[in-house]
N, C-alpha and C positions, 0 to 999 in steps of 0.2 A: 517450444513453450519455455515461458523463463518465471520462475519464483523468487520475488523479493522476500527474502529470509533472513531471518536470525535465531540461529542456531541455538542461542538462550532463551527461547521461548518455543513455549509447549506447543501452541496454535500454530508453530512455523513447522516444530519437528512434524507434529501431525499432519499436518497437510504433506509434508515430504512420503513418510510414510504411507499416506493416502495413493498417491501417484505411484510409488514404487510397487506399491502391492497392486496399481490395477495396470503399471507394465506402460504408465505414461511415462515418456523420456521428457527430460526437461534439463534445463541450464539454472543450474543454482546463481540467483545473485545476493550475496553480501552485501546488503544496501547500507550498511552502519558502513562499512569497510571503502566500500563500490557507490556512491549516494547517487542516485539520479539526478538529474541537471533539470532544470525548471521545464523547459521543452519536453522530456521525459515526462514528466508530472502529467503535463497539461494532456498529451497523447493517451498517457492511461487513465485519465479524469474522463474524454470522452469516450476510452474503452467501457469503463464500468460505469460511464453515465451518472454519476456521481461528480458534489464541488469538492470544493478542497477541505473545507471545515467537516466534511461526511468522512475523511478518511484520516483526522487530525486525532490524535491521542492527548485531548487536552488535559489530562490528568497528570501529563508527564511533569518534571521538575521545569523543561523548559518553556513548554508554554505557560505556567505558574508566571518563569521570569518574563515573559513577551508580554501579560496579558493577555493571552489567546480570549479568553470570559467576554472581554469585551468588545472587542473586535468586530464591524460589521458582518454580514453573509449576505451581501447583497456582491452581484454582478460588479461593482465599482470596486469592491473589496478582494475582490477573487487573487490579481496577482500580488496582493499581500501575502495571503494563505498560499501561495504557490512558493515565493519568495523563499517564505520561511522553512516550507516543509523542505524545499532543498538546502538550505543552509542549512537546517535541523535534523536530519535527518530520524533522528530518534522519536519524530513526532508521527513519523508514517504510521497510520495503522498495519500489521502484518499478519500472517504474509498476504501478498495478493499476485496471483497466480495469473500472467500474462501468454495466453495462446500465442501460435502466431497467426492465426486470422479468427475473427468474432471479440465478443464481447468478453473481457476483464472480469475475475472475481478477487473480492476481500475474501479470502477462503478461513474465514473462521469457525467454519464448522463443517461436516460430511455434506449437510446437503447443499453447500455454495458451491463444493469441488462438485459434486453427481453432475450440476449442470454444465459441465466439463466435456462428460463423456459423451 
């Protein structure tokens, strides 16, 4: 199991602790540090079944500068949103929590991780 984390954020620690205390082993990844490659994206885009604007932190300062607001979400626009979320990394929603078999969660709260166990 591997966790895209950032250690500055509360929802990443929690989720760490979340695992630790229920004795799941996992691979921390430093994705600000480590960013995923666009291939990476798109693999845990169909993990969690989710596009790419579902896991965009459009509030951030850089999709402010991209325009993210106005951006398609249509299928034609998808390797836009892929594009960027790798160049940008800071725009990933975090953490999300990558099994190594099944379905990917946004683990922003206890009960995204439960469906883990």
């Amino acid at each position: 199991m591997e966790i895209w984390h950032n250690p500055r954020c509360s929802k990443s620690r929690a989720a760490e602790a979340f695992l630790d205390e229920a004795g799941i082993a996992y691979t921390e990844r430093r994705y600000l540090e480590n960013p995923p490659s666009a291939d990476e994206i798109r693999a845990v885009l169909e993990r969690l079944g989710l596009e790419p604007w579902d896991i965009t932190r459009t509030a951030e300062p850089a999709a402010k500068e991209l325009g993210l607001a106005a951006w398609g979400r249509t299928a034609a626009d998808r390797e836009q949103w892929i594009t960027a979320l790798a160049e940008q990394p800071s725009l990933l929603q975090r953490p999300i929590v990558v099994p190594d078999e099944g379905p990917a969660v946004v683990a922003r709260s206890d009960e995204a991780l439960q469906s883990l166990l």
